[in-house]
C-alpha positions as CSV (number, residue, x, y, z in Angstrom):
1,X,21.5,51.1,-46.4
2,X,22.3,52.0,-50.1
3,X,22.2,48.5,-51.8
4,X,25.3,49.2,-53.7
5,X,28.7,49.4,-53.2
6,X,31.1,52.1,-55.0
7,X,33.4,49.5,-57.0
8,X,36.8,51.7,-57.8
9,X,40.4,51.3,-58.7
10,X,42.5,51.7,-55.9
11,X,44.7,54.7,-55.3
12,X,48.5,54.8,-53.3
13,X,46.7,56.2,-50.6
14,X,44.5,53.5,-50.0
15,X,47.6,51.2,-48.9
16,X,47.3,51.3,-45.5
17,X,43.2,50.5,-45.5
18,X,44.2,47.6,-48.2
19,X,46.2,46.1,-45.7
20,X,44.3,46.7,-42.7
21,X,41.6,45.0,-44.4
22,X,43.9,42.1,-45.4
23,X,44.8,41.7,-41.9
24,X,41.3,41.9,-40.4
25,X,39.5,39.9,-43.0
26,X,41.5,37.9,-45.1
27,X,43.8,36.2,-42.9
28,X,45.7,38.0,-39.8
29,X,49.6,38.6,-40.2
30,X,49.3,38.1,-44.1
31,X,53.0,39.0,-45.8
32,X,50.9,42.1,-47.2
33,X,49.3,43.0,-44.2
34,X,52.6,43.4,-42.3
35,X,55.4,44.8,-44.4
36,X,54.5,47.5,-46.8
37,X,57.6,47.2,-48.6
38,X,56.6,44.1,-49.8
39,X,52.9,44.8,-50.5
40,X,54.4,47.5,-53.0
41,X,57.0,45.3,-54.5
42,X,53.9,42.9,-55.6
43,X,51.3,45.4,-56.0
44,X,52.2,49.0,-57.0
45,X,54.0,48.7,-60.5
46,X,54.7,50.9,-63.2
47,X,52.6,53.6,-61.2
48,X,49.6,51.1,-60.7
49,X,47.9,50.0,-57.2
50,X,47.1,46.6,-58.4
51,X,43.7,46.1,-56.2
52,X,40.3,46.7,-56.8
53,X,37.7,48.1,-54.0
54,X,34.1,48.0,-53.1
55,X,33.3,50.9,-50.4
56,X,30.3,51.6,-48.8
57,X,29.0,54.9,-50.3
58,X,28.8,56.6,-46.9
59,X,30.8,56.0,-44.8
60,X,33.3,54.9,-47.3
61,X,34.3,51.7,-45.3
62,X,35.8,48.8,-46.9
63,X,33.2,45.9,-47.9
64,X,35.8,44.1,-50.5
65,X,38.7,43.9,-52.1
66,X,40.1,42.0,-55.4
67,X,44.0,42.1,-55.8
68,X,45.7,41.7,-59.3
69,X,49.4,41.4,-61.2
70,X,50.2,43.1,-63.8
71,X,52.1,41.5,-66.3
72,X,53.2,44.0,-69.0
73,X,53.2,47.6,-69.3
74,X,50.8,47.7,-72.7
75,X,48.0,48.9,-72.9
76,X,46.1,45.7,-72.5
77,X,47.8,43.5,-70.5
78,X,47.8,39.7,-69.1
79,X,47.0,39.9,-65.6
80,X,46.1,37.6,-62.6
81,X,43.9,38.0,-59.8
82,X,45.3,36.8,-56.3
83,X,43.1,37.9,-53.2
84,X,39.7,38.1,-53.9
85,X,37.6,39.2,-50.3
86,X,34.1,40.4,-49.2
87,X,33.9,40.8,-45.8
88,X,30.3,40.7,-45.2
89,X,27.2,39.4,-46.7
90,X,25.4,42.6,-46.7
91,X,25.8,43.1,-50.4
92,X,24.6,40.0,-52.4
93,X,27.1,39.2,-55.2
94,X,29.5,41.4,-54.4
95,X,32.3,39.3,-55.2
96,X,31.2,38.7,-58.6
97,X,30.7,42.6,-58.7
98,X,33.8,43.2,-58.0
99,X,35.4,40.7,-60.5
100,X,33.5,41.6,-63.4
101,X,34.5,45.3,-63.1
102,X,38.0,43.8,-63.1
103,X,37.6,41.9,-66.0
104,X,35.5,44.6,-67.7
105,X,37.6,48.0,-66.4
106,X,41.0,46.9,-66.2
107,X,42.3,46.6,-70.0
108,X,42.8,43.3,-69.3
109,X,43.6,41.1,-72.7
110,X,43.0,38.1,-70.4
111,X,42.6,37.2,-66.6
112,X,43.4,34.2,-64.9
113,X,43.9,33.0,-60.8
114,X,45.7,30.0,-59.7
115,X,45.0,28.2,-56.2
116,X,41.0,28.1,-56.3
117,X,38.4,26.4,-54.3
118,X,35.3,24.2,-55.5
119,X,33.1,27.8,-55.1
120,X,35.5,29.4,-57.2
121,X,35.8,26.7,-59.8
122,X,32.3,26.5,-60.5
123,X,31.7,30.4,-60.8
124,X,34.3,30.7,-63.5
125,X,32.9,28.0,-65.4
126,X,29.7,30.0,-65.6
127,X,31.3,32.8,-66.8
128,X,32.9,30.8,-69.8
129,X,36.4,30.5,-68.5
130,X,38.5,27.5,-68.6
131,X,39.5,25.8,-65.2
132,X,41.8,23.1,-65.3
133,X,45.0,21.7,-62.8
134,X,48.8,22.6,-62.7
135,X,50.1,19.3,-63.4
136,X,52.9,18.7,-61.1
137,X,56.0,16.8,-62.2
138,X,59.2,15.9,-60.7
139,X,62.9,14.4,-60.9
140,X,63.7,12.2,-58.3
141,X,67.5,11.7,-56.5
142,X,68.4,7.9,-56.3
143,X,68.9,8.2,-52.7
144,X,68.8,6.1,-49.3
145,X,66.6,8.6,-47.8
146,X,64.6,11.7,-48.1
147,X,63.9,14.3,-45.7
148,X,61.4,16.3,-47.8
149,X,59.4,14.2,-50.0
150,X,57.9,10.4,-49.0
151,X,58.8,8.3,-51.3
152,X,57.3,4.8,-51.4
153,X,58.2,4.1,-55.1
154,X,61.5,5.1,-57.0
155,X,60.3,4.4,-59.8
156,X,62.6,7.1,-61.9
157,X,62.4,7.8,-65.5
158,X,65.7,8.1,-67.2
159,X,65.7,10.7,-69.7
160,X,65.5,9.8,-73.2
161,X,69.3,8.7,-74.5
162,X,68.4,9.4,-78.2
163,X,67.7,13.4,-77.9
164,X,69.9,15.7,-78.1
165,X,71.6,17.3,-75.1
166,X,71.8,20.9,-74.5
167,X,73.8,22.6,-72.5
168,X,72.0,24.6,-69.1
169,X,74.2,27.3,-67.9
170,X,73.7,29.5,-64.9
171,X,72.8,33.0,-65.5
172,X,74.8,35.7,-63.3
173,X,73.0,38.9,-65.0
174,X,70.1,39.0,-67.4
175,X,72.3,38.2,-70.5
176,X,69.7,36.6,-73.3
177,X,66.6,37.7,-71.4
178,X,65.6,40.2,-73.8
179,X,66.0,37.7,-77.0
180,X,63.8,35.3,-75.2
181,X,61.3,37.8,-74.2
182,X,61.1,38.9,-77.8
183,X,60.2,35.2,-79.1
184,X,57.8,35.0,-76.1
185,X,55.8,37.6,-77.6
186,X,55.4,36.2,-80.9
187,X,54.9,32.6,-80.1
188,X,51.0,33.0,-79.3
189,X,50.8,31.7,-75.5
190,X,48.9,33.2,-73.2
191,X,49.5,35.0,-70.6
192,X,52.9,37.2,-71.7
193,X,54.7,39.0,-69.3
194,X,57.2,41.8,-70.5
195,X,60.8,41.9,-69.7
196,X,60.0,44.7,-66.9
197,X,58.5,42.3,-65.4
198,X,60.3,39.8,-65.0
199,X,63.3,41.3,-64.4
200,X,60.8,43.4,-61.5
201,X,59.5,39.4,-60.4
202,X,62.9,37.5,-60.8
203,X,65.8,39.3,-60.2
204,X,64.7,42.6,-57.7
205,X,62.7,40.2,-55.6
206,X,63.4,41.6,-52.1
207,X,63.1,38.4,-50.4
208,X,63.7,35.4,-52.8
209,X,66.9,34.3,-54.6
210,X,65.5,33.2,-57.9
211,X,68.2,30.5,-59.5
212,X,67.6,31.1,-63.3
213,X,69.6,29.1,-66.0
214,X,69.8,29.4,-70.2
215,X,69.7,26.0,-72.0
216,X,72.3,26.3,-74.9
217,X,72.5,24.7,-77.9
218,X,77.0,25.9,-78.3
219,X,76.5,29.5,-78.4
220,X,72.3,30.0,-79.1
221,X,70.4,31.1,-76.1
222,X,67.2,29.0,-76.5
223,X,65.2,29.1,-73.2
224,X,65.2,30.4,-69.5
225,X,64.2,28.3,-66.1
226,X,63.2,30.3,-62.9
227,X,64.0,28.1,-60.2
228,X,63.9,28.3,-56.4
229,X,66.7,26.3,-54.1
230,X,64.2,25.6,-51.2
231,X,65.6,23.9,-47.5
232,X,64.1,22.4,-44.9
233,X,64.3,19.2,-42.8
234,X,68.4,19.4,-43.1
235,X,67.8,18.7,-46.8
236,X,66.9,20.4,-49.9
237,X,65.0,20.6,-53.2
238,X,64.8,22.6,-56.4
239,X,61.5,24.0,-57.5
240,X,61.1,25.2,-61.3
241,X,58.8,28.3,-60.9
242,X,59.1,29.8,-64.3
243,X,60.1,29.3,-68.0
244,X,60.4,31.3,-71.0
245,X,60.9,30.1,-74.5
246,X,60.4,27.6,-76.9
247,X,58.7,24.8,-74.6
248,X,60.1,21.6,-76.9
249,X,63.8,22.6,-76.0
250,X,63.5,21.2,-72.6
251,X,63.1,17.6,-74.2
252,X,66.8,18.7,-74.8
253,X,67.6,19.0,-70.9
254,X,67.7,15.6,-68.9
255,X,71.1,15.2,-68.9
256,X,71.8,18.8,-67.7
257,X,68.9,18.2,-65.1
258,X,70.3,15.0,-64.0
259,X,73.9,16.3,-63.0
260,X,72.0,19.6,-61.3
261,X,69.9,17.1,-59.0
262,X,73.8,15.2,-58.5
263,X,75.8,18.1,-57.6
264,X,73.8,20.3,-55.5
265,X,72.4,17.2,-53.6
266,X,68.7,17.7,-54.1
267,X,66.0,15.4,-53.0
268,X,64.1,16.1,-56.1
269,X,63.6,18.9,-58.7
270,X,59.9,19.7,-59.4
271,X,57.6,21.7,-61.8
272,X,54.1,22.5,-61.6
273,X,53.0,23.8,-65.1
274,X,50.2,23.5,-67.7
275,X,50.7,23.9,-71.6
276,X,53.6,22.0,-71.9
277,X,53.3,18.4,-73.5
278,X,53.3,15.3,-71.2
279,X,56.2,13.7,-74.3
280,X,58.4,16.6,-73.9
281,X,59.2,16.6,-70.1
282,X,58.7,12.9,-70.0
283,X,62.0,12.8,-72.7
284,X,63.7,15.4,-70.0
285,X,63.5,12.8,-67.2
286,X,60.3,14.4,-65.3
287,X,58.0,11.7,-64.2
288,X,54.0,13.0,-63.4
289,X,52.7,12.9,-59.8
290,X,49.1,11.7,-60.4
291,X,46.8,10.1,-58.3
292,X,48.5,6.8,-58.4
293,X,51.2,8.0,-57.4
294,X,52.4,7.0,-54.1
295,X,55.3,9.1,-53.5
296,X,54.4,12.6,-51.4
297,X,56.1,15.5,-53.5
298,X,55.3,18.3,-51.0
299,X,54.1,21.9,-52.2
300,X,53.9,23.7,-48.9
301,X,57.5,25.2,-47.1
302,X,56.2,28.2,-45.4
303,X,55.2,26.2,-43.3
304,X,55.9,22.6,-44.4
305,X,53.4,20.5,-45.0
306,X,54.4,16.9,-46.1
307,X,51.3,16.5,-48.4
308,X,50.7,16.5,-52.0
309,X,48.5,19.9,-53.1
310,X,46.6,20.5,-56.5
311,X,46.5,24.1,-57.5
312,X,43.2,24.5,-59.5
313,X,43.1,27.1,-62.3
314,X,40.7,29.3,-64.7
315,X,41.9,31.8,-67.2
316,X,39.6,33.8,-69.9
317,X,41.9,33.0,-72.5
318,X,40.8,31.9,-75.6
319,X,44.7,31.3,-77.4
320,X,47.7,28.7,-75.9
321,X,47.6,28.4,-72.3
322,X,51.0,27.9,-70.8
323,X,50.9,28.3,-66.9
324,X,53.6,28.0,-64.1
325,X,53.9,27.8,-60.4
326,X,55.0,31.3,-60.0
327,X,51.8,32.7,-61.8
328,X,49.6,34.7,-59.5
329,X,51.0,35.6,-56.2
330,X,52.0,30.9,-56.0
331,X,55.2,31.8,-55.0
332,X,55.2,34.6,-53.0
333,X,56.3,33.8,-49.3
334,X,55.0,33.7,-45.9
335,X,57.4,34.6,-43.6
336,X,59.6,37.6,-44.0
337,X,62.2,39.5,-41.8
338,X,62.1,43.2,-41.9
């Protein structure tokens, strides 16, 4: 046996072999091993299959794969890894192989993967990344009872009185997008993504209904939540997946949060992020889930899992780190209908 592995970009004709191997190896009737149009919404953009391979030089089979985003359209780009798979041990260190000709191949300005395990953790640390923890935060509904979350303590922070309210406004079209994308690229966080994509991620989603709304100070588009209305149990939540802008703004948003939560009836509204000052959603209303928390703020819906879940992190940036639940392939679902 040759003791190395031809490590390659993926081609549009290696599709069906991606997802074969998805399906064989990583885990059986994966979203992207059963409906192509999805695998290409995710991971064939701007002209790009978004996976790396290792192949056996002979008989050019499959030994592992390592699957991206892309987040921009420059030349060097933000990107994240998602599946990362070696199906065998008959090539020591193939996994690293394959994600350091990622990392070293791919024009990537930085790389970064959400959802890791203590293996996975420890390996980017020795390669010099930073690894760290989404920090998950929520708004609770004064309620008599909760189908969704477990709540033994509502202990609820009221926004702060003596800031500033702004106005959040639900977007119907993409109006403001591009101003904020503009601002995004000049603030220095890390990773950017381009207003292709998130108009590709946010609005053509084939199989989510992303909620997104402006906060306005009068007439002055200032930032953008993603959101995603999520039911289940009879009841329902809303999830903040995504933001773009100026992060102190949403100091500015407790009272517009407070009436969402009121009017659509939601059990909670949560945020898992990291980058964004502990003061500044604290001052919006959001309280912390940390490990003294009692309360059960679940992450998993497809299916649901009443538990809380930390979503390790690493990225090889060097600048501001600013990180959402949507990063990676977080909020991509499970279950689809074609």
């Amino acid at each position: 046996m040759n003791n190395e592995c031809v490590i390659r970009k993926a081609e549009y004709e290696d599709i069906p072999v991606i997802m074969a191997f998805i399906d064989n190896y990583w885990k059986k009737g994966h979203i992207l091993a059963r409906s192509r149009k999805y695998f290409e919404y995710q991971h064939y953009y701007n002209g790009e299959v978004s996976f790396v391979l290792a192949e056996e030089p002979i008989s050019k089979e499959i030994e592992g794969i390592l699957g991206y985003i892309l987040y921009s359209e420059e030349e060097k780009r933000d990107m994240f890894g998602v599946i990362w798979k070696v199906r065998t041990n008959n090539y020591p260190m193939l996994g690293m192989k394959i994600q350091l000709y990622a990392m070293r191949n791919l024009n990537a300005r930085t790389f970064s993967g959400v959802g890791l395990n203590q293996t996975t953790i420890e390996m980017h640390k020795r390669w010099g990344a930073m690894v760290g923890k989404l920090k998950q935060y929520y708004i609770l509904s004064d309620r008599g009872d909760y189908s969704i979350a477990k709540v033994e303590s509502l202990d609820r922070n009221k926004y702060n009185l003596s800031v500033e309210q702004f106005e959040l406004r639900p977007m119907t079209g993409d109006e403001g997008l591009q101003i904020v994308c503009e601002g995004e690229k000049n603030s220095g966080k890390m990773p950017v993504k381009s207003y292709n994509f998130i108009k590709h991620r946010y609005f053509e989603n084939p199989v989510y209904n992303y909620l997104k709304y402006s906060i306005y100070d009068k007439e002055n588009i200032l930032g953008i939540f993603i959101s995603r209305e999520i039911e289940c149990n009879g009841s329902k939540i809303l999830r903040i997946v995504d933001y773009f802008g100026d992060e102190s703004y949403i100091r500015h948003t407790g009272r517009a949060l407070e009436n969402l939560l009121q009017k659509e009836g939601y059990e909670y509204i949560d945020f898992y992020q990291y980058g964004i000052d502990k003061d500044i959603l604290v001052d919006a209303g959001f309280c912390e889930r940390n490990e003294e928390d009692k309360n059960i703020i679940p992450n998993y819906f497809e299916p649901f899992l009443q538990e809380n879940v930390d979503l390790d992190f690493y990225t090889t940036s060097k600048g501001k780190v600013m990180l959402f639940k949507a990063d990676g392939d977080q909020d991509r679902p499970n279950v689809i209908s074609e």
